[in-house]
DRENTORKOL-988329 format. One record per residue (C-alpha): y, x, z; residue in three letters. Coordinates in steps of 0.05 Angstrom, whole numbers, plus 5000, padded with zeros to 4 digits. Layout:
# residues N
YXZALA ...
***
This chain:
# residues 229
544047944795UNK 543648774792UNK 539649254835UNK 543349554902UNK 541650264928UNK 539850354992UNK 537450955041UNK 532451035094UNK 536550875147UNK 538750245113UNK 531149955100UNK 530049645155UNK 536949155151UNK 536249125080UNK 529549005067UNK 524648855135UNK 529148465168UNK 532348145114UNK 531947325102UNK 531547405030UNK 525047744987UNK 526148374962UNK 524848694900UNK 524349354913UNK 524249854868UNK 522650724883UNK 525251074831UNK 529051654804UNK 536151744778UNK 533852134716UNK 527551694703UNK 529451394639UNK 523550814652UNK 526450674713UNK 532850474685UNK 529050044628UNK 524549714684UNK 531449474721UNK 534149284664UNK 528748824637UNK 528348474715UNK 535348374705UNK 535248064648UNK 528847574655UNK 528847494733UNK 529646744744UNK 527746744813UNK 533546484868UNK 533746814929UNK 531847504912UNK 534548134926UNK 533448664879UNK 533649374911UNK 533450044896UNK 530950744928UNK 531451354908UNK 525251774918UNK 528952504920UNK 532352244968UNK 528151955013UNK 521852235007UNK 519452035072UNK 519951325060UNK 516051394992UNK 510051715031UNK 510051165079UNK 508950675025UNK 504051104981UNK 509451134925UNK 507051684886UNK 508951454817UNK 516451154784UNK 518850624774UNK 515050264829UNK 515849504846UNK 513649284919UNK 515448474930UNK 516748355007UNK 518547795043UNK 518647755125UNK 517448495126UNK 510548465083UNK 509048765019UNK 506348224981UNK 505048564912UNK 505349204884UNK 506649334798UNK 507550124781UNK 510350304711UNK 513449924653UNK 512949214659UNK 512548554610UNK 513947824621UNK 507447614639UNK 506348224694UNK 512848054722UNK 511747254724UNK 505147454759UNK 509247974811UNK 512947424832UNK 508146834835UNK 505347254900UNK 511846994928UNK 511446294899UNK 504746294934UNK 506846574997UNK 511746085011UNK 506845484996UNK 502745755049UNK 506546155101UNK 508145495139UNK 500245505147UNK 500146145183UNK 500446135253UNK 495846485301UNK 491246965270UNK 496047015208UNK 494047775194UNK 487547595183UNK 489046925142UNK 494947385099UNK 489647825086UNK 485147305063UNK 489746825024UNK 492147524982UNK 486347644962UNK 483448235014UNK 477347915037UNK 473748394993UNK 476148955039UNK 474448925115UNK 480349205156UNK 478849655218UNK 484049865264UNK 485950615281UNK 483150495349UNK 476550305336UNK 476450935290UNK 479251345349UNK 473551025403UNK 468551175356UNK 469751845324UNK 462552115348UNK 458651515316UNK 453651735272UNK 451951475210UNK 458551345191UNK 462851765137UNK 470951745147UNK 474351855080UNK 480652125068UNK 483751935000UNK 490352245001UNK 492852844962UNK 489753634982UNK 496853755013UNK 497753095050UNK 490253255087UNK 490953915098UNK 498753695138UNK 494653325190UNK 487652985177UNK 482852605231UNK 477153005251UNK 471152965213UNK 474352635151UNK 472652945081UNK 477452945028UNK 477252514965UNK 482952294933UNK 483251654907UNK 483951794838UNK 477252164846UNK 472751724891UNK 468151494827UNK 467952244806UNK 464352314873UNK 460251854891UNK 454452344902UNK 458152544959UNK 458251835006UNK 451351485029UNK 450150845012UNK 446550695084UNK 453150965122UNK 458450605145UNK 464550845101UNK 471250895133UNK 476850945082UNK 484051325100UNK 490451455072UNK 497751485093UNK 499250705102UNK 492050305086UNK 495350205008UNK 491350724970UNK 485450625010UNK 484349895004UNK 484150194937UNK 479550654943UNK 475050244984UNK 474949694932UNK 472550284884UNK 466950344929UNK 465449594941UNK 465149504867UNK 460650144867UNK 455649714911UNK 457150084976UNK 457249585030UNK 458849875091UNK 465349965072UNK 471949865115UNK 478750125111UNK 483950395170UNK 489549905170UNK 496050185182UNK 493050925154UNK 495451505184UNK 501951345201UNK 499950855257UNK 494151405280UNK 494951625342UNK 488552025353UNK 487452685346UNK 489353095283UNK 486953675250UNK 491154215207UNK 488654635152UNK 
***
């Protein structure tokens, strides 16, 4: 079993339409732990069925964003077009045993899923401590007082296109600014997909805010209006 390459324009055969999981892995040519990471899977994957790919983030930058890859080598496990897990960095047995029960899990389940299965994906995997909220609810409700929308991509990524009324605060800096939300508010959470700020807003939950939701879908599935600066 070794790792195939694949582009953007191949993703969606490859990997979201695809009958097997995927093992996906965003990386970079010259990243030296990128080529250990593949190696180890290779060598202690036992799973059947999986198919191990690989993209290469100078390539397809575009794709990265989408997914919130910001870092290499990073894993995403997805089967039936969902991301089921997520492991950034080296890895050991154990981490990658526990990777891949997600999918030993999923498929003891997914027969269970019928109607409503967003909600009951979201619940079985463990995102019951984050309340989802859609972009349009955001949109209808942009004027609503009392509520703070949080932004917690990168500088550059807000200042390409942000929703109106959102403050910056990166993820990696949300507990370095906690001075800066209300506790009473209703807390909205944003980034580019709803991956870095289910994050962020389980930063916040564990920080004993409890008004807290995040935008499923992020900003690539907005469709409001956007601000540039």
């Amino acid at each position: 079993m070794n790792f195939i390459q694949i582009s953007s324009e191949e993703f969606d055969t490859e990997v979201l339409n695809s009958k097997d999981s995927i093992l996906l892995e965003f990386s970079y040519d010259y990243c030296s732990a990128c080529q250990e990471v593949k190696k180890f899977i290779i060598d202690n994957i036992k799973v059947k069925n999986l198919k191990l790919v690989e993209i290469d983030i100078s390539k397809n930058q575009t794709l990265a964003r989408k997914y919130d890859v910001d870092k290499s080598p990073t894993l995403l496990l997805f089967n039936n077009g969902r991301v089921l897990a997520q492991h950034i960095g080296y890895i050991k047995t154990d981490e990658l045993n526990a990777l891949l029960n997600n999918l030993s899990y999923w498929n003891k389940v997914k027969n269970n899923i019928k109607q409503g299965g967003k909600l009951m994906f979201n619940l079985l995997f463990g995102n019951n401590k984050v309340q989802n909220i859609t972009t349009k609810e955001v949109a209808r409700n942009l004027d609503k007082t009392e509520r703070q929308i949080i932004d917690v991509r990168t500088e550059r990524e807000y200042q390409e296109g942000h929703i109106p009324n959102s403050i910056n605060i990166p993820v990696t800096k949300i507990k370095d600014n906690l001075d800066k939300l209300t506790k009473g508010e209703e807390i909205i959470t944003v980034c580019a997909s709803g991956i870095r700020s289910k994050k962020a807003a389980k930063k916040l939950i564990k920080a004993d805010y409890k008004k807290v939701k995040n935008m499923s879908g992020g900003m690539n599935a907005w469709q409001g209006k956007v601000i540039k600066h």
